[in-house]
N, C-alpha and C positions, 0 to 999 in steps of 0.2 A: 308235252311240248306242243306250242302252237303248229309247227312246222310241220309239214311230213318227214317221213326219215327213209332214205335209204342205204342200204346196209351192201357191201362188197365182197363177196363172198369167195371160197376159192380155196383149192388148194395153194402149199406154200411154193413160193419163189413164181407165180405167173403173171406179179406187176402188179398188185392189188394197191399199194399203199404209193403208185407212180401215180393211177391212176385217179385215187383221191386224191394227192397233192394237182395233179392237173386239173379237176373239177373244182375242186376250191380255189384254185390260184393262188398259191403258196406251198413253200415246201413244209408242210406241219409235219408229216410222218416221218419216218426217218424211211431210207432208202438204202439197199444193199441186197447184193447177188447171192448174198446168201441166204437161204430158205430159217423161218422160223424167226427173223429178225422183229417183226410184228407180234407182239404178244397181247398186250391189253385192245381193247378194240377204242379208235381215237372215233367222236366224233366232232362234227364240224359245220358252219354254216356254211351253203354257196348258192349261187344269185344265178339265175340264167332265164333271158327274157323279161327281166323284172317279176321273176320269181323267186320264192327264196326256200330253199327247202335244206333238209340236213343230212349231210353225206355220212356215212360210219363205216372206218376201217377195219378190219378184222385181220387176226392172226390167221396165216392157213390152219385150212383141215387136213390135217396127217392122220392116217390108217395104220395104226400099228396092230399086230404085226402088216407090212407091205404083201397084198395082196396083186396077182398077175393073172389076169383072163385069158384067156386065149385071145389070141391078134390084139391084145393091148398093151401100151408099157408099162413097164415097173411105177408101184405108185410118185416116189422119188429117184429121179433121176443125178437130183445132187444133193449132197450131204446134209443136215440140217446144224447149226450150229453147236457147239459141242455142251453149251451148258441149255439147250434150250429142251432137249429129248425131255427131262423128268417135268417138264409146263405141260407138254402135249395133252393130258386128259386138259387142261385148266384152259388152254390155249383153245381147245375145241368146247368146249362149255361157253367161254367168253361171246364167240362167233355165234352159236346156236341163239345165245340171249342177243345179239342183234339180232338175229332171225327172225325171232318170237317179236321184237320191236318194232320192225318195219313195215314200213307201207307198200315198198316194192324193195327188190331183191337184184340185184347185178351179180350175175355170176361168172364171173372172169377166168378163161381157160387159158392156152399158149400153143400158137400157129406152129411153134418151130417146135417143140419139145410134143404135141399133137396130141389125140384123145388118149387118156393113160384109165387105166382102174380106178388109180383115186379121182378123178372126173367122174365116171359115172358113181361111183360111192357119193359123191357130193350132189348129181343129179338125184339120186334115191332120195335124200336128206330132206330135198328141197322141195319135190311134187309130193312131200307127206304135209307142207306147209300149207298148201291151200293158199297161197298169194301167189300174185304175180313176178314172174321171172324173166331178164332180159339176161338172154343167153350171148356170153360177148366174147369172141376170141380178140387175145391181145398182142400184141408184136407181129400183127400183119404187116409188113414193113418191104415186101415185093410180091410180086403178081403170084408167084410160086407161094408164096404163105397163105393169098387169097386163097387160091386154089386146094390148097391142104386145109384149110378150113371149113369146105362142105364137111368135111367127115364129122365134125360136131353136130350136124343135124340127124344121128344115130342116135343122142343124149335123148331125142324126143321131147324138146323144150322148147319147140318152136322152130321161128326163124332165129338165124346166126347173124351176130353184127359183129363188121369184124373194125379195132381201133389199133392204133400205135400211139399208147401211152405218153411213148419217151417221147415221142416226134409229135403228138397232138394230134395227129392223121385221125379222122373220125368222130373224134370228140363231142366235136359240135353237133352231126347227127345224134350220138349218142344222148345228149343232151336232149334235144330235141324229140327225142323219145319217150325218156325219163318225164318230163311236163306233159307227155298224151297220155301216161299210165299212172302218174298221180293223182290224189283226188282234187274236186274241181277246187281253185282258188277262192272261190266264194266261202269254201266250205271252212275257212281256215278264220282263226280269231287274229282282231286287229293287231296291229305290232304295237306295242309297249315300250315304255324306254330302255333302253341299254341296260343289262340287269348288274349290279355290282357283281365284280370277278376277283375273288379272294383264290389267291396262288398257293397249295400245301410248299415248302420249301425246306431242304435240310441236308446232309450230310445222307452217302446210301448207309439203309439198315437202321432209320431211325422210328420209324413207325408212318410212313409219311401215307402210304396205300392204304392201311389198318385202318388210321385216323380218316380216309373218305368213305371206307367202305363204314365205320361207325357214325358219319353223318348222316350217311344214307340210309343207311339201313338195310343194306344189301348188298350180293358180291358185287361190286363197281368194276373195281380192278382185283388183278390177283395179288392175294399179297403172301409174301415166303420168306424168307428169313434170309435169305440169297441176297446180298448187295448188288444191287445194277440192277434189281429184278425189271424194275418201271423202266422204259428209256425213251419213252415217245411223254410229250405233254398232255394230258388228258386232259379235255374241257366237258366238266359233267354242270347239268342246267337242274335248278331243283325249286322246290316253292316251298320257303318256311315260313310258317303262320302269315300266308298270303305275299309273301315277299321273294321275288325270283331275286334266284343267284347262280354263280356259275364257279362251281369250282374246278382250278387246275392243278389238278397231281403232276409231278414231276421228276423226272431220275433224279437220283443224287447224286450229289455235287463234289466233287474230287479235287485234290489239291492237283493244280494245272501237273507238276511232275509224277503223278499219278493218274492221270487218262490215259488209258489204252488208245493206241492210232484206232482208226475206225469209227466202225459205230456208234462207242460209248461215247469220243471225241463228240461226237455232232450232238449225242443225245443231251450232253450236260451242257452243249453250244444253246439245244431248243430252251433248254432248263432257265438259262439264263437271260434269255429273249424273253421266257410269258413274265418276267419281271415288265416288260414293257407293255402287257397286257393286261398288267392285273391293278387295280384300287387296294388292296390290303394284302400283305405276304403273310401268312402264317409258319411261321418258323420253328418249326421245330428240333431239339435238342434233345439227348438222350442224358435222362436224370442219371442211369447207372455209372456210366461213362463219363459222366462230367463235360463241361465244354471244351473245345480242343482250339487249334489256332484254325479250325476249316471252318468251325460254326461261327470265327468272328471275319473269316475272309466272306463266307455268305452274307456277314451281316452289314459288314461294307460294301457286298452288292447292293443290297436293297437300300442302304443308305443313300449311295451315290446315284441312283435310282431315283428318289425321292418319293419312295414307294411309302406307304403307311406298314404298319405292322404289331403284331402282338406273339409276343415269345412263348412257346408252349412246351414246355420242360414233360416230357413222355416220357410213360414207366418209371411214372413219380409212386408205384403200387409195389415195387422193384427193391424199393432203396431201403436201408436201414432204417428202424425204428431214431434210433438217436441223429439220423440225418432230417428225419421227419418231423423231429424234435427242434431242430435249429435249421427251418426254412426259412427264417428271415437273413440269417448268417448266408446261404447259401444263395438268393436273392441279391444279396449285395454285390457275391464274389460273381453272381453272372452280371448284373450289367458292369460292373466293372472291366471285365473280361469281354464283354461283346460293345463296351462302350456306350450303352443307353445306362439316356438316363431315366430318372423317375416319370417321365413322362408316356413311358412306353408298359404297356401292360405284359406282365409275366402270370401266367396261369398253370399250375401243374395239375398235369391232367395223366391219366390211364388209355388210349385206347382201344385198350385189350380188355381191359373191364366195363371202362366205360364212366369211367371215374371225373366227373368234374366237365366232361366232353360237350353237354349240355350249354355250357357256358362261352363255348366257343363262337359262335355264328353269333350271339346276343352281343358280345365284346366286339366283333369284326363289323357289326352293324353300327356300331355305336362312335367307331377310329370312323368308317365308311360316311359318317352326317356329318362328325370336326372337320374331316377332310375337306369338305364343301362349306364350312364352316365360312362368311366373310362379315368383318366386326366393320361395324358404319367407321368415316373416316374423323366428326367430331371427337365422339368421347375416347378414338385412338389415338388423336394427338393428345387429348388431354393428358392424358395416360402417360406419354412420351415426354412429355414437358417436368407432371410429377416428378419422375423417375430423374431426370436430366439436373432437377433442381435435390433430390432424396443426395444424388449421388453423382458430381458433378466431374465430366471425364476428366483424366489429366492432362495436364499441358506439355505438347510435345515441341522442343525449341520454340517457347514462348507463346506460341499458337494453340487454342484450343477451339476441340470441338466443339461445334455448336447445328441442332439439326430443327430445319425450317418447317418443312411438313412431315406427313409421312402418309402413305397411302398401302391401300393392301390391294395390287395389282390383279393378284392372281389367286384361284383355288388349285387345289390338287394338286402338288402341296398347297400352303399357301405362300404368297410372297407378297414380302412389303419391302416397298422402295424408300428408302429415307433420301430425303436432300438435304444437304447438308455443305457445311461451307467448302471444304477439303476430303475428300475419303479416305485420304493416306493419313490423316489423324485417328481410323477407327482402329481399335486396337481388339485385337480380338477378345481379349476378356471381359472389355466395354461390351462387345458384342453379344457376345452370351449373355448378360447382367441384362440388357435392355431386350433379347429372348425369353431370357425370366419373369422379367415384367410383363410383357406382352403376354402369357402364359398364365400371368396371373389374373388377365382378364380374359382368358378364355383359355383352358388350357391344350386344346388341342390335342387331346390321347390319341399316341401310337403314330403321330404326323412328324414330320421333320417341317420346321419351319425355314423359308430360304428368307434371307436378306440381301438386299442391294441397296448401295450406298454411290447415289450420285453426287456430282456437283451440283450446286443451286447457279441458275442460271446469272443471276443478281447476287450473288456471292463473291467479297472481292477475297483475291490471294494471298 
């Protein structure tokens, strides 16, 4: 990545993932008092000075079994999550590989809860690294926490800076740090355009982690057979056959009377947000399982989104030979069932074997050009007029439709504005019929096309 990276390190529950949402400005991580909520490591771009560098959150480092020094506390002081304990080897591998990634290292402690065992366990960790480390107590939030904060200068990692997360208090120093201990600005390659951000998206427990970490080619995220395992949105940056991209992993997606209050709540809340960030949703669906009424409530998110997309039927390696045998029968009955139509590409893929996976990023590049896709405005009315005269609307109380221009306003989706005499003569099946047509001069894979049907200003009633 062009950027530098810094990574946030720390044991669980001392603000880590408070601390990135305040550095990036936005709440991407998800947040809670409870320890071990952070598991895959998020990261992120953020801007300070008219710099721009990459923040990466991390799951805490937990010490099992809980080791106690003399004159120091208990490694955990509160509970960790009750499905989070069997992550813990995978949770501290995740952080180590930010580690190993970064340019400088933020090691985040806690004023009020004070130096503990697992603090120095994670100071050991960190001076075997050979980078630079900003050693930062966090929830200083009165003079008394200052104060109980020299004792972190024991760690022998320096000076101590101390911040309040939740309240911003420090921050800015902090920051202002961060930019003296990175490297120089010069040193960094020019900025490029916005790189396409294709969204992994599906139902939990469909292969949505498996399927990045087989794009990648490495452990990205953890992935475990455990529904909800993902629950923060991952934005991973990558370069294929010279083309940067940005993928977003994402929890999955629960029928609203099925989220748990809490965490999961907001996590499938983020889930549904990088819809708003992403160029192409990759959707995934579980071939075993068949599709359910949640894979087509997702798929009217991305609809209503106006999101592009391509359907990826996972643990198509899974299914019966005679199902295998009748993939076109099966083909029909999903976009039937998810409401797409032939315009949308369906691919069955593996990515557990790795079956067909290859094909994925080449199809999300190809939705990602139609997207952007805009048809000159001449040979699009011709087109309209064809069509108009092939198959002429019906007459509604005497009045028919009749449409004067047409223009293509917009990309991403795209839209085209018709003007036309009356808009309450468009009948929507007319509508679709003249999407078909237009489709057939470009068709547009995996795009949702929008229409808008004005009045003509020189149009009598």
């Amino acid at each position: 990545m062009p950027n530098p990276l810094v990574a946030i390190v720390g044991r669980p529950n001392v603000g880590k993932s408070t601390l990135f949402n305040r550095i990036i400005g936005e709440r991407r991580a998800v947040v809670s008092e409870i320890p071990g909520t952070t598991r895959d490591r998020i990261i992120a771009e953020a801007e300070w000075a008219d710099r721009a560098f990459l923040v990466a959150d991390t799951g805490g480092i937990e010490i099992l079994p809980p080791t106690v020094e003399k004159g120091l506390r208990p490694v955990s002081h509160t509970p960790l999550l009750e499905d989070s304990e069997p992550f813990i080897p995978q949770i501290r591998a995740q952080a180590e590989q930010a580690i190993d990634a970064a340019d400088l290292i933020i090691f985040l402690t806690d004023a009020r809860a004070g130096l503990t065992a697992a603090d120095r366990e994670v100071a050991d960790l960190l001076r075997r690294t050979q980078k630079p480390v900003l050693l930062v107590v966090n929830k200083v939030e009165s003079e008394r926490h200052a104060q109980e904060a020299y004792e972190f200068y024991e760690l022998g990692l320096g000076d101590v800076h101390t911040v309040s997360a939740i309240h911003g208090d420090g921050v800015g120093d902090l920051l202002d740090l961060i930019l003296e201990e990175l490297p120089p600005a010069e040193e960094q390659l020019p900025e490029e355009e916005e790189a396409p951000r294709f969204a992994i998206l599906g139902r939990p427990n469909v292969g949505k982690s498996s399927l990045l970490n087989r794009l990648l080619g490495e452990e990205r995220a953890i992935v475990s057979p455990v529904s909800g395992t993902t629950r923060d949105a991952l934005d991973t940056a990558l370069l294929w056959e010279d083309q940067p991209l940005v993928l977003i992993d994402t929890a999955g997606i629960r029928r609203r009377g099925r989220i748990e209050r809490g965490v999961e709540k907001y996590s499938v809340l983020r889930a549904a947000r990088s819809l708003h960030r992403a160029d192409v949703a990759l959707l995934l669906v579980d071939a075993v399982e068949g599709v359910t009424a949640q894979d087509a409530h997702i798929a009217g998110m991305i609809a209503d989104e106006g999101v592009s997309v391509v359907v990826l039927v996972n643990k198509w390696d899974a299914v019966t030979s005679e199902v295998r045998q009748n993939k076109r029968d099966y083909e029909l009955w999903l976009r039937d069932t998810l409401k797409f139509l032939n315009y949308v590409p369906i691919l069955f893929i593996s990515a557990l074997t790795g079956s067909r996976v290859k094909q994925v990023l080449p199809t999300a590049l190809d939705i990602m050009a139609a997207r952007y896709q805009r048809l000159p405005n001449g040979p699009l009315n011709d087109m309209i007029q064809e069509a108009l005269s092939a198959h002429a609307p019906a007459s509604k109380r005497g009045k028919r439709l009749r449409v004067y221009r047409v223009i293509q306003a917009d990309v991403a989706p795209p839209n085209f504005i018709f003007f036309v005499n009356d808009p309450k003569l468009v009948h929507f099946s007319y509508q679709r019929y003249l999407e078909n047509r237009i489709r057939e001069m470009y068709p547009f894979p995996g795009t949702p096309i929008r229409m808008t049907f004005r009045k003509h200003k020189k149009s009598k009633s």
